[in-house]
ZADO-1210 file (C-alpha; in nm, 4 decimals, padded with zeros to 6 digits):
<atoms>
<atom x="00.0000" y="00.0000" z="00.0000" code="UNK" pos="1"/>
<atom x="00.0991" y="00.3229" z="-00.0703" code="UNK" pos="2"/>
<atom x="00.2001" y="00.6412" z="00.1557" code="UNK" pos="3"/>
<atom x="-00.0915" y="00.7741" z="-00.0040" code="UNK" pos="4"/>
<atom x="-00.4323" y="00.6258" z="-00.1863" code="UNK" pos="5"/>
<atom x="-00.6482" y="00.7122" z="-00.4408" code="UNK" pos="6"/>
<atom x="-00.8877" y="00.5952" z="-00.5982" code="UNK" pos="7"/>
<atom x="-01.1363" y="00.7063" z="-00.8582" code="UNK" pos="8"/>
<atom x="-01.4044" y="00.5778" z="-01.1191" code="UNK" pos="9"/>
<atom x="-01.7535" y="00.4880" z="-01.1394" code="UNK" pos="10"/>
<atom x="-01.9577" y="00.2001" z="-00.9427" code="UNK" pos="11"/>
<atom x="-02.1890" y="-00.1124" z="-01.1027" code="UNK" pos="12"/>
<atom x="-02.4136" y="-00.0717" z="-00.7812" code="UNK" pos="13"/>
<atom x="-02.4795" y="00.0676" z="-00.4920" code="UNK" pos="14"/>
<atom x="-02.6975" y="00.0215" z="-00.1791" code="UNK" pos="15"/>
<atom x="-02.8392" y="00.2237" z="00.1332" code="UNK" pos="16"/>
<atom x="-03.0214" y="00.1150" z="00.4114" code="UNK" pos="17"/>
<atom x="-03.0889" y="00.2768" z="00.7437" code="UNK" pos="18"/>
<atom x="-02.8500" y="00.3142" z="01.0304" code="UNK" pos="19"/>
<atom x="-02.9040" y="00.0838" z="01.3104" code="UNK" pos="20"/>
<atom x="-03.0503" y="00.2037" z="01.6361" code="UNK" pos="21"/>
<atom x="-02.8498" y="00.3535" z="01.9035" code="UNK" pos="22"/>
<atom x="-02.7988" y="00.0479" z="02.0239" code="UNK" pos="23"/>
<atom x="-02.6038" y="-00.1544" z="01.7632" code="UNK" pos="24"/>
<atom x="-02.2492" y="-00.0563" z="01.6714" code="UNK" pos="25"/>
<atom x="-02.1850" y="00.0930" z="01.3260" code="UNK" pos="26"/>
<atom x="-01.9910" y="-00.1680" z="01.1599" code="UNK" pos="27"/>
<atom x="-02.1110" y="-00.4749" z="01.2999" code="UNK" pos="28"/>
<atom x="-02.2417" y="-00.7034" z="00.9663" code="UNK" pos="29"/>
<atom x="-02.5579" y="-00.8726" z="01.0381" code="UNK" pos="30"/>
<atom x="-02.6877" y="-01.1759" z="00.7774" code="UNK" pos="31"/>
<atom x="-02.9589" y="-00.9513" z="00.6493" code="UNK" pos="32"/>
<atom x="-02.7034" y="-00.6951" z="00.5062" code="UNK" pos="33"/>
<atom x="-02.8964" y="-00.5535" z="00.1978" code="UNK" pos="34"/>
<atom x="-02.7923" y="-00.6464" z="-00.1191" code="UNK" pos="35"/>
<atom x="-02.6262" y="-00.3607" z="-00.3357" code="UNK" pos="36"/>
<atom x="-02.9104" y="-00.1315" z="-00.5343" code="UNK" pos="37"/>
<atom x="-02.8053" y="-00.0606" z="-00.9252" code="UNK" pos="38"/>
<atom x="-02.7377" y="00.2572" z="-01.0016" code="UNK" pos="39"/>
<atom x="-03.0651" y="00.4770" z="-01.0644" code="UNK" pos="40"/>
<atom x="-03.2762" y="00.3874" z="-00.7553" code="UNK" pos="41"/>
<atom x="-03.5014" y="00.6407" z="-00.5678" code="UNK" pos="42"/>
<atom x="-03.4957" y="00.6052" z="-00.2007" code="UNK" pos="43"/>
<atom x="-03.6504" y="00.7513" z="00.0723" code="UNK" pos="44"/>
<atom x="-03.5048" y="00.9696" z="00.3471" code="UNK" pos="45"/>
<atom x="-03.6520" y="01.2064" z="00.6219" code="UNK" pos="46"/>
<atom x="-03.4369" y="01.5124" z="00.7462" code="UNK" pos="47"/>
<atom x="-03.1825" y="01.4360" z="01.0192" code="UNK" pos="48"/>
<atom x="-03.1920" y="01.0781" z="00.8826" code="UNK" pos="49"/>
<atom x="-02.8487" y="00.8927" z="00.8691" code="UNK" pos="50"/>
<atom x="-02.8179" y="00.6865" z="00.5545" code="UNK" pos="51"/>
<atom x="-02.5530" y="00.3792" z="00.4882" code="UNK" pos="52"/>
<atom x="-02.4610" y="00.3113" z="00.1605" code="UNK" pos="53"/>
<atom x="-02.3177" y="00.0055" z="00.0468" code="UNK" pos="54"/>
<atom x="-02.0814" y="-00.1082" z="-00.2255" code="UNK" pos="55"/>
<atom x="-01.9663" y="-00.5147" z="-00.3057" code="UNK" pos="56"/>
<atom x="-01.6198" y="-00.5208" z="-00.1812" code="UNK" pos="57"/>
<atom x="-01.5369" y="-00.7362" z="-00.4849" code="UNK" pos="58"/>
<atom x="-01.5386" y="-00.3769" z="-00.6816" code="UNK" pos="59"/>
<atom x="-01.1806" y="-00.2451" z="-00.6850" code="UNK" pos="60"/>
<atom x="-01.0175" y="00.0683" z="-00.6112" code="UNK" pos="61"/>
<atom x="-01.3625" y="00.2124" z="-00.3927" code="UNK" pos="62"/>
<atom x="-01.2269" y="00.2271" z="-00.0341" code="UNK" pos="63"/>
<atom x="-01.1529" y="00.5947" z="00.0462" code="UNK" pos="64"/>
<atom x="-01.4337" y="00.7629" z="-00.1833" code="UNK" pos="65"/>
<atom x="-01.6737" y="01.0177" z="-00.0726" code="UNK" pos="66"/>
<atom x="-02.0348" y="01.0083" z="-00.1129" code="UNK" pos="67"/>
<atom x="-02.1719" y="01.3403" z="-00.1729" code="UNK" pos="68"/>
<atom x="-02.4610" y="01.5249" z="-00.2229" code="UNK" pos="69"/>
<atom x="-02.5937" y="01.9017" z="-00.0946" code="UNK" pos="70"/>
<atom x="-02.8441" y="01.6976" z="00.1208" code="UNK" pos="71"/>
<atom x="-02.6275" y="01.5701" z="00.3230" code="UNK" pos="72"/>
<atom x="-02.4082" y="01.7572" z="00.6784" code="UNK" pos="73"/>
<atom x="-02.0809" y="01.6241" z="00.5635" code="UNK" pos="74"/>
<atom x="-01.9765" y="01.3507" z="00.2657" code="UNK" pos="75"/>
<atom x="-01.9170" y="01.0065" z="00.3653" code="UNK" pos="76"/>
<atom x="-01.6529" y="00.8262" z="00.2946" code="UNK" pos="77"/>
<atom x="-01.6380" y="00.4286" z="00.1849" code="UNK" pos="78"/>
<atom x="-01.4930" y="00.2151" z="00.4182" code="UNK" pos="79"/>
<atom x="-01.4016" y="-00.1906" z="00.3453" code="UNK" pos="80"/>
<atom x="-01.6636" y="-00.3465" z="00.6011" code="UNK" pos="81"/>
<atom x="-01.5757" y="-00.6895" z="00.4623" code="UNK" pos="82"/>
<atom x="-01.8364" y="-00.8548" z="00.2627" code="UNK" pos="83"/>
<atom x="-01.9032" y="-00.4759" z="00.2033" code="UNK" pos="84"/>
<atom x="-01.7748" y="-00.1329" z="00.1175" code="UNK" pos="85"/>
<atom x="-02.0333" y="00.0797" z="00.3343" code="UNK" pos="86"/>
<atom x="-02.0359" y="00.4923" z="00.4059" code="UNK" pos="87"/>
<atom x="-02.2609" y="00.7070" z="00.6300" code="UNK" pos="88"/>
<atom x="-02.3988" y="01.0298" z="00.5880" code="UNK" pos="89"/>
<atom x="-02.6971" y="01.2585" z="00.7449" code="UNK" pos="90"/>
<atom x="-02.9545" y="01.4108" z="00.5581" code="UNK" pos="91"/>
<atom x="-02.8964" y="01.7781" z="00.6752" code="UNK" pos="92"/>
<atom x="-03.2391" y="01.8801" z="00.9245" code="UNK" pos="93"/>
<atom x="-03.3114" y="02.2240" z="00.6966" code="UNK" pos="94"/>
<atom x="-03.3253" y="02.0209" z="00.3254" code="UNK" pos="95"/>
<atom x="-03.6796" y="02.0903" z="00.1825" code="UNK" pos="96"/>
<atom x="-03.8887" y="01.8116" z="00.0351" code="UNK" pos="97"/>
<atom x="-03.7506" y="01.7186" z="-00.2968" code="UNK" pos="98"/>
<atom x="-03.5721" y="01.4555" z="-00.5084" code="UNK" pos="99"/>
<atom x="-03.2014" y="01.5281" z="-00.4759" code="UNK" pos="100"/>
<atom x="-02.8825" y="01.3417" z="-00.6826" code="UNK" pos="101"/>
<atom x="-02.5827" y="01.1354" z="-00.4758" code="UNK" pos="102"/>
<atom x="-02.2420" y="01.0789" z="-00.6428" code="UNK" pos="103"/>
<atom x="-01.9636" y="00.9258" z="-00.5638" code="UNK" pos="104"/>
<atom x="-01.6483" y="01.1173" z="-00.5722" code="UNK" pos="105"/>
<atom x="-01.2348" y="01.0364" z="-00.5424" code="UNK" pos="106"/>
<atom x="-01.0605" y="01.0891" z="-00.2061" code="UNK" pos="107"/>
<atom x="-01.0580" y="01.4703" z="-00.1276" code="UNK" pos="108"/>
<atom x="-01.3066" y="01.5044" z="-00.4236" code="UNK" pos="109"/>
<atom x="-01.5361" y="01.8333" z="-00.4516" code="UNK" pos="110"/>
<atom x="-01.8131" y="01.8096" z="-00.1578" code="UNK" pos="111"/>
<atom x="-02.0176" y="02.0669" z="-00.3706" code="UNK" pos="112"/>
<atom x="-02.0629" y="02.0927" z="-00.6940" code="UNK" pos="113"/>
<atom x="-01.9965" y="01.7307" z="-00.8090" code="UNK" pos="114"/>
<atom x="-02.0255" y="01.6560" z="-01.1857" code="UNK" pos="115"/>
<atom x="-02.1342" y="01.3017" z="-01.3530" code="UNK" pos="116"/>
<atom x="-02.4603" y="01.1305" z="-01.3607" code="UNK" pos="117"/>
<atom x="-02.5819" y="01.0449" z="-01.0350" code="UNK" pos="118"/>
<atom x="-02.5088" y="00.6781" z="-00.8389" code="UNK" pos="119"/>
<atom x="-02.8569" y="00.7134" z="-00.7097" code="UNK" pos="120"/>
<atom x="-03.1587" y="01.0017" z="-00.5814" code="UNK" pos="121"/>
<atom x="-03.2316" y="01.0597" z="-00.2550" code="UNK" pos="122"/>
<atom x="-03.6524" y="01.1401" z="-00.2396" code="UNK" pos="123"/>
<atom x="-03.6544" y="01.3929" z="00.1147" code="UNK" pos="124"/>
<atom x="-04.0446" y="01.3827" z="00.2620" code="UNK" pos="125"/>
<atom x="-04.1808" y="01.6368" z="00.4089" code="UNK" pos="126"/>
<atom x="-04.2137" y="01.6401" z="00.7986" code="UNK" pos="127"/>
<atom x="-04.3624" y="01.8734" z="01.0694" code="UNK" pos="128"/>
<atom x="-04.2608" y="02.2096" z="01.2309" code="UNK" pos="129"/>
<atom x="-04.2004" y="02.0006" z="01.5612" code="UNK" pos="130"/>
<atom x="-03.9737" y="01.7523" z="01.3791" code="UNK" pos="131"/>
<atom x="-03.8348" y="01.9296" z="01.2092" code="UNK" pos="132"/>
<atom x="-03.7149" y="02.1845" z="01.5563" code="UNK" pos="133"/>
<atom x="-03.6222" y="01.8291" z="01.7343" code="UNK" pos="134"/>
<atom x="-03.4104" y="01.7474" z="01.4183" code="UNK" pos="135"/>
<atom x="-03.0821" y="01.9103" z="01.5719" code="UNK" pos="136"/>
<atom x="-03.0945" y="01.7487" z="01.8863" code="UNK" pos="137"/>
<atom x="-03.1494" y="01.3774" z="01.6875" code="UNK" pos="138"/>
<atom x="-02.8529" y="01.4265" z="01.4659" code="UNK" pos="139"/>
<atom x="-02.6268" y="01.5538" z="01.7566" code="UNK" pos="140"/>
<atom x="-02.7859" y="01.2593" z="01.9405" code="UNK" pos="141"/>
<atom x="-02.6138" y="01.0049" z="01.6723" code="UNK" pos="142"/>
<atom x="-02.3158" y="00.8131" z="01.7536" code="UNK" pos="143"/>
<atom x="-01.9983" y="00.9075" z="01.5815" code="UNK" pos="144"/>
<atom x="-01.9012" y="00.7436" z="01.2765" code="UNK" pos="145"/>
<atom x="-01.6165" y="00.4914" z="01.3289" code="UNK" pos="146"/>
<atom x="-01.3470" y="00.5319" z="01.0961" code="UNK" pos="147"/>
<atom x="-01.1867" y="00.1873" z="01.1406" code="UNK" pos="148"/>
<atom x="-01.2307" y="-00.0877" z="00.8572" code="UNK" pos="149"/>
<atom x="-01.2429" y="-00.4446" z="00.8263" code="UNK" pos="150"/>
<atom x="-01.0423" y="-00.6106" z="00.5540" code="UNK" pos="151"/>
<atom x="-01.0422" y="-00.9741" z="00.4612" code="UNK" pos="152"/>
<atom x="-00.8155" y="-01.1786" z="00.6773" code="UNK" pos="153"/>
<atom x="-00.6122" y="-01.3229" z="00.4114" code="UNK" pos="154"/>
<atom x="-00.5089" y="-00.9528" z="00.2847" code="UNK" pos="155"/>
<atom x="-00.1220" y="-00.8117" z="00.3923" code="UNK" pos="156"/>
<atom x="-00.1393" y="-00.5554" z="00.6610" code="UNK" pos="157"/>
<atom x="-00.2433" y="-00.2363" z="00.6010" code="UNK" pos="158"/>
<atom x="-00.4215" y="-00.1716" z="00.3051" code="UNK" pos="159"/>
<atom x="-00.5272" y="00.1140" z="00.4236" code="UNK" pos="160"/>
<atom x="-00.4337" y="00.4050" z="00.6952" code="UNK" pos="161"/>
<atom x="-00.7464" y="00.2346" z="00.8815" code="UNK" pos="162"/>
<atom x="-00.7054" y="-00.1059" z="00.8029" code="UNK" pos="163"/>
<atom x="-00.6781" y="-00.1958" z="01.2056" code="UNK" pos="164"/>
<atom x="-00.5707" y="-00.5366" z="01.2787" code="UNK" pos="165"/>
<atom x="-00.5715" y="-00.6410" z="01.6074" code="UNK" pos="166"/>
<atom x="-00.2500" y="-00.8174" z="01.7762" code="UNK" pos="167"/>
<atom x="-00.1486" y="-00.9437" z="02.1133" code="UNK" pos="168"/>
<atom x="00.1826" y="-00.8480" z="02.3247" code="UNK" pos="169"/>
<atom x="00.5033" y="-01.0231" z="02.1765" code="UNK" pos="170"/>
<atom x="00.3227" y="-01.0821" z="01.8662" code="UNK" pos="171"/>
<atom x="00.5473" y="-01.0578" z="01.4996" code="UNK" pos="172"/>
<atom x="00.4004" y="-00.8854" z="01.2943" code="UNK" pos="173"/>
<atom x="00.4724" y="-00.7906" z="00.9159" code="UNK" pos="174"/>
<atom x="00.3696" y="-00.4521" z="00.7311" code="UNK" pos="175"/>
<atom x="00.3822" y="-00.4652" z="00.3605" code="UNK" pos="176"/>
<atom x="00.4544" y="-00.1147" z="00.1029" code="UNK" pos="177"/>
<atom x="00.4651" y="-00.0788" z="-00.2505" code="UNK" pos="178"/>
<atom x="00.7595" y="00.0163" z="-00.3673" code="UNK" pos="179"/>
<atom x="00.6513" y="00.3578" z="-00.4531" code="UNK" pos="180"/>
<atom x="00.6144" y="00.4295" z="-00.0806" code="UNK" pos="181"/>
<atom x="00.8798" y="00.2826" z="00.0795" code="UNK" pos="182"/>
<atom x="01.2177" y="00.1524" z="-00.0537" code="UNK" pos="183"/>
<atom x="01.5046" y="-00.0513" z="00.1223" code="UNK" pos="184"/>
<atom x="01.6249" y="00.0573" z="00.4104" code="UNK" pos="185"/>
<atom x="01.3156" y="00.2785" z="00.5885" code="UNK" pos="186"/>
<atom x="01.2319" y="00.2476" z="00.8354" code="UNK" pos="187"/>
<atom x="00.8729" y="00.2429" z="01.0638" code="UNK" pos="188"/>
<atom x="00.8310" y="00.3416" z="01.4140" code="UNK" pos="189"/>
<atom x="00.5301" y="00.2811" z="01.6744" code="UNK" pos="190"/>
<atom x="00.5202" y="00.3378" z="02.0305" code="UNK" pos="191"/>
<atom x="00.3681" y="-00.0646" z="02.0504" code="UNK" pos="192"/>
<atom x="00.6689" y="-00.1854" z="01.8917" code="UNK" pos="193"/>
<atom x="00.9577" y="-00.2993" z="02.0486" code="UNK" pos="194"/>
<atom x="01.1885" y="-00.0998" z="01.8324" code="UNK" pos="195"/>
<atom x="01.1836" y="00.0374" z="01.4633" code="UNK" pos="196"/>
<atom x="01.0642" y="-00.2025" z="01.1542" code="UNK" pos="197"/>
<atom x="01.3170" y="-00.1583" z="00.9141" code="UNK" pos="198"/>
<atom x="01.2102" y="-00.2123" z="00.5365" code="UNK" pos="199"/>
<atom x="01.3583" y="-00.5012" z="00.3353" code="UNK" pos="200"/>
<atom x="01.3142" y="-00.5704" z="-00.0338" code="UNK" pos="201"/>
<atom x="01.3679" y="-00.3859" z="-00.3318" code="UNK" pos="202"/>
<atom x="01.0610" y="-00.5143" z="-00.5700" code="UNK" pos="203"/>
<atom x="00.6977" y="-00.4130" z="-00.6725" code="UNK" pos="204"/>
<atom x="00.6387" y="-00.5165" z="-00.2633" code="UNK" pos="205"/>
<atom x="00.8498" y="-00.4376" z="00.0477" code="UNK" pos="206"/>
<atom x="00.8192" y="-00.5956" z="00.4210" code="UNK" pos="207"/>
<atom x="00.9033" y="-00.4924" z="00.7706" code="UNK" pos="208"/>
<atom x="00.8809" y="-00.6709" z="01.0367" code="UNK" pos="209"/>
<atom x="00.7674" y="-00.6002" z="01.3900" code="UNK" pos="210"/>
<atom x="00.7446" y="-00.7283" z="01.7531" code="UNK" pos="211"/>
<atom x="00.4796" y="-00.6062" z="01.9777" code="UNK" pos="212"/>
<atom x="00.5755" y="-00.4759" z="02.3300" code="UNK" pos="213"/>
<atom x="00.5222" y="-00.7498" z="02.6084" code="UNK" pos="214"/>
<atom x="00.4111" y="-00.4376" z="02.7954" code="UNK" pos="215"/>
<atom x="00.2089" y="-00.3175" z="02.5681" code="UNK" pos="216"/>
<atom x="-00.0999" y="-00.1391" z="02.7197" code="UNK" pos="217"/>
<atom x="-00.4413" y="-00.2383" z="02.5249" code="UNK" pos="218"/>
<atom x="-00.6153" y="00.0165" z="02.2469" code="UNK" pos="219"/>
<atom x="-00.5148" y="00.1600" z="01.9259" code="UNK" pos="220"/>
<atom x="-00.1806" y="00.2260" z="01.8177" code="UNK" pos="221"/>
<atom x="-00.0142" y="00.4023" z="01.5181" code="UNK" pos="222"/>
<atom x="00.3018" y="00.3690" z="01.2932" code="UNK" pos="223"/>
<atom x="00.4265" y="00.6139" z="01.1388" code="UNK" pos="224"/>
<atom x="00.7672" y="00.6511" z="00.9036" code="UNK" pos="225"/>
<atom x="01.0561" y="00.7095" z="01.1053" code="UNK" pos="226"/>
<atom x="01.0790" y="01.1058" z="01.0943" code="UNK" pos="227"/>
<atom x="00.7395" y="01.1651" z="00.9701" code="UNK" pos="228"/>
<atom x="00.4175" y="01.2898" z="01.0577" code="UNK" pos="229"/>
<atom x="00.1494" y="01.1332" z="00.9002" code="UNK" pos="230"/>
<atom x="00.0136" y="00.7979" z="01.0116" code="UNK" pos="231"/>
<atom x="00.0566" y="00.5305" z="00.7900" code="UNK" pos="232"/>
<atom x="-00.1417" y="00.2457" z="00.9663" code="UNK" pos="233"/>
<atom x="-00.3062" y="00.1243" z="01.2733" code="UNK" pos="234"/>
<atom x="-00.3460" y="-00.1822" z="01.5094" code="UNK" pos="235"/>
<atom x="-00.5288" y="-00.2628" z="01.8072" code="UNK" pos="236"/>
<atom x="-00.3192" y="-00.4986" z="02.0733" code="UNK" pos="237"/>
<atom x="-00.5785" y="-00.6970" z="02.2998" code="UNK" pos="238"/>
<atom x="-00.5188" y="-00.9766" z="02.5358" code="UNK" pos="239"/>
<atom x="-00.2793" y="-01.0415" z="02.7997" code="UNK" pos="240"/>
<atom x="00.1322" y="-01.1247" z="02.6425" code="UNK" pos="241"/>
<atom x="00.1979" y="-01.4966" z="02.5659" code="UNK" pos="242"/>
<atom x="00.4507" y="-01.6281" z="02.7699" code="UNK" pos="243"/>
<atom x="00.5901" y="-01.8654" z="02.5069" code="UNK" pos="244"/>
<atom x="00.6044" y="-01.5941" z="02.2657" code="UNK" pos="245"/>
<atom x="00.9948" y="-01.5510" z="02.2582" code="UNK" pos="246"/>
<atom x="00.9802" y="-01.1878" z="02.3219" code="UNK" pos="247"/>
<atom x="00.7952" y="-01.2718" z="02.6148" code="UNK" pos="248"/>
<atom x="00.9741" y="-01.5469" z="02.8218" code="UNK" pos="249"/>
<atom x="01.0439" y="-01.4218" z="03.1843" code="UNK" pos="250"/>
<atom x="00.8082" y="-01.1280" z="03.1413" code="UNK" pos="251"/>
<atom x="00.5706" y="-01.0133" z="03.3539" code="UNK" pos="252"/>
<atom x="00.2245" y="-01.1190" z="03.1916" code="UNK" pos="253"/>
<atom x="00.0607" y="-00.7327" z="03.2990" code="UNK" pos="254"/>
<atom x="00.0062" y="-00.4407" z="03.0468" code="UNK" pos="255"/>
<atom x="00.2275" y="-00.0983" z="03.1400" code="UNK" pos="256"/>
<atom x="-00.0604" y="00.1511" z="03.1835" code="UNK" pos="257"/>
<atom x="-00.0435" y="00.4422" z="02.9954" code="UNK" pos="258"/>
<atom x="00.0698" y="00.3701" z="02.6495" code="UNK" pos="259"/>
<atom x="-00.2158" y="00.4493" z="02.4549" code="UNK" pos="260"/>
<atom x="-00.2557" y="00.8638" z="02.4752" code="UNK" pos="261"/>
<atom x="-00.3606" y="00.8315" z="02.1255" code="UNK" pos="262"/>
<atom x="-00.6932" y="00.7397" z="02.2408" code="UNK" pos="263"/>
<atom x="-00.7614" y="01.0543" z="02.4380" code="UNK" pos="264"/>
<atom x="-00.7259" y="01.2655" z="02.1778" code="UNK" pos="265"/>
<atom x="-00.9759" y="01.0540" z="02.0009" code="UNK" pos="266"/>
<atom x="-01.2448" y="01.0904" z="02.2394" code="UNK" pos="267"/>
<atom x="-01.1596" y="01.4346" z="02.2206" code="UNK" pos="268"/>
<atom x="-01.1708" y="01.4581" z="01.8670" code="UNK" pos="269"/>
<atom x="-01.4694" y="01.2601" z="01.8069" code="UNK" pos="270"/>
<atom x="-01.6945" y="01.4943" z="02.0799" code="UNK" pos="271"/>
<atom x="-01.5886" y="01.7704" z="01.8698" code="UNK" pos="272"/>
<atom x="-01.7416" y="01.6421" z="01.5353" code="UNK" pos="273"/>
<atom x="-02.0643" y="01.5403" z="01.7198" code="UNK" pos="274"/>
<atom x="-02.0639" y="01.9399" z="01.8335" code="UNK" pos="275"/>
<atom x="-01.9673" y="02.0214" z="01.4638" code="UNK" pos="276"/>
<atom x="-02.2217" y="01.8064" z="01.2846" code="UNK" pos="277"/>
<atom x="-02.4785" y="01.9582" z="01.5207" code="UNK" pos="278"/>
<atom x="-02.4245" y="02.3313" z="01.4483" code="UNK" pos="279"/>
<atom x="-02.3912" y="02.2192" z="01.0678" code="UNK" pos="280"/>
<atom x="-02.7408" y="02.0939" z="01.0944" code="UNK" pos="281"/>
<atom x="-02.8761" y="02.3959" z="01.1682" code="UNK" pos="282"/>
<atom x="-02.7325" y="02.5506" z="00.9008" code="UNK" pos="283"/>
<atom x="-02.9386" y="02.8572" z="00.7039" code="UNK" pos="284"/>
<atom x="-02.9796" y="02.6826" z="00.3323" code="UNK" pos="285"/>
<atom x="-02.9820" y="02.9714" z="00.0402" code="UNK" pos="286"/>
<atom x="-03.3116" y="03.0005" z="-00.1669" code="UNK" pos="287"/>
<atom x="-03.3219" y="02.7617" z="-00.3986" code="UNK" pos="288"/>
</atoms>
């Protein structure tokens, strides 16, 4: 996988279905997952609605689009849910009744404005003065979106800045670059690993491998390239360390608290977008 992803192109189908209730965690695939709708359906939605589209994740080169569409308070973005490619978005609480295209559009594609015919329409009903004043309060109400996919097992590690696998202490573990974003020698560095991954191989793919603190503290970790910013994948370590891992023998079995900060600023972070989608909502819309 590369440093950076895109990917671009049209769909063969596409499905949405509701989002489940407050109780059910996005991301959790249920047996009666919807079947993809072709291209050209009308749907229904009601303002402050969240939709869920979904894709076949046999289609190539999807994850990391944006669906988009005025309707909605933000674009989603597709997401490998393995057996699907699924994205979220709101219908915004001030959109007037109408019939209103979605499109699908490359990473960091326009949010307004998109060109191309549309994937599907989105048919907005008509509801109530007091709905539609207790419309701000449901979409604040809605649990955050979780960024994190699920690829196939049997796909190398990451395929994606959010392809998080999840590990246990003293685990080895091997990342996998193209060549076009990593070459011999790099190296990668995460707090969970015992000490940088350096990168060997010189072909179309490259490997590092990795050993997972026996200390390692439970939650979500990132690596990063030695020296840079950006993340370049995740993992989540769970469980207690093996003892007959070899990194492990005459360890204590207990986690070191503390060494997952990372997931304080994402509490922090995802509050904030709640309190952003919220005031987004409530947006003024110009005349049409």
């Amino acid at each position: 996988m590369g440093r950076t992803k895109s990917a671009v192109g049209g769909v063969a189908a596409l499905a949405l279905l509701l989002m489940p209730s407050a109780g059910t965690a996005f991301g959790v695939r249920t047996a009666d997952q919807p079947a993809p709708l072709p291209v050209g359906a009308r749907l229904s939605a009601t303002p402050g609605q969240r939709l869920t589209f979904t894709l076949p994740a046999s289609l190539p080169g999807k994850n990391g689009n944006r669906v988009v569409s005025e309707i909605f308070v933000g674009p989603g973005t597709l997401r490998m849910n393995d057996p699907v490619i699924t994205a979220v978005a709101t219908v915004a609480c001030d959109t007037p009744p109408g019939v209103y295209p979605v499109r699908q559009t490359g990473p960091g594609g326009p949010v307004e404005g998109a060109g191309g015919p549309p994937w599907v329409t989105v048919e907005v009903a008509d509801v109530g003065a007091a709905e539609r004043g207790a419309c701000p309060g449901k979409v604040a109400a809605l649990p955050p979106e979780r960024p994190e996919e699920h690829w196939p097992a049997g796909r190398s590690w990451p395929q994606s800045p959010w392809d998080v696998r999840t590990f246990r202490p003293g685990d080895e573990v091997t990342a996998t670059a193209s060549d076009a974003s990593a070459g011999f020698g790099d190296t990668l560095a995460s707090s969970g690993f015992t000490g940088k991954a350096v990168v060997h191989g010189a072909k179309a793919v490259v490997t590092a491998a990795a050993t997972i603190r026996c200390d390692a503290g439970p939650g979500l970790y990132e690596v990063r390239w030695a020296g840079g910013d950006e993340v370049w994948a995740r993992y989540r370590v769970a469980g207690p360390a093996d003892p007959n891992r070899p990194a492990c023998r005459g360890r204590a079995a207990e986690p070191a608290p503390g060494r997952t900060p990372w997931l304080v600023g994402a509490a922090a972070a995802l509050a904030a977008g709640g309190a952003a989608a919220y005031a987004v909502a409530r947006r003024r819309r110009r005349p049409r």
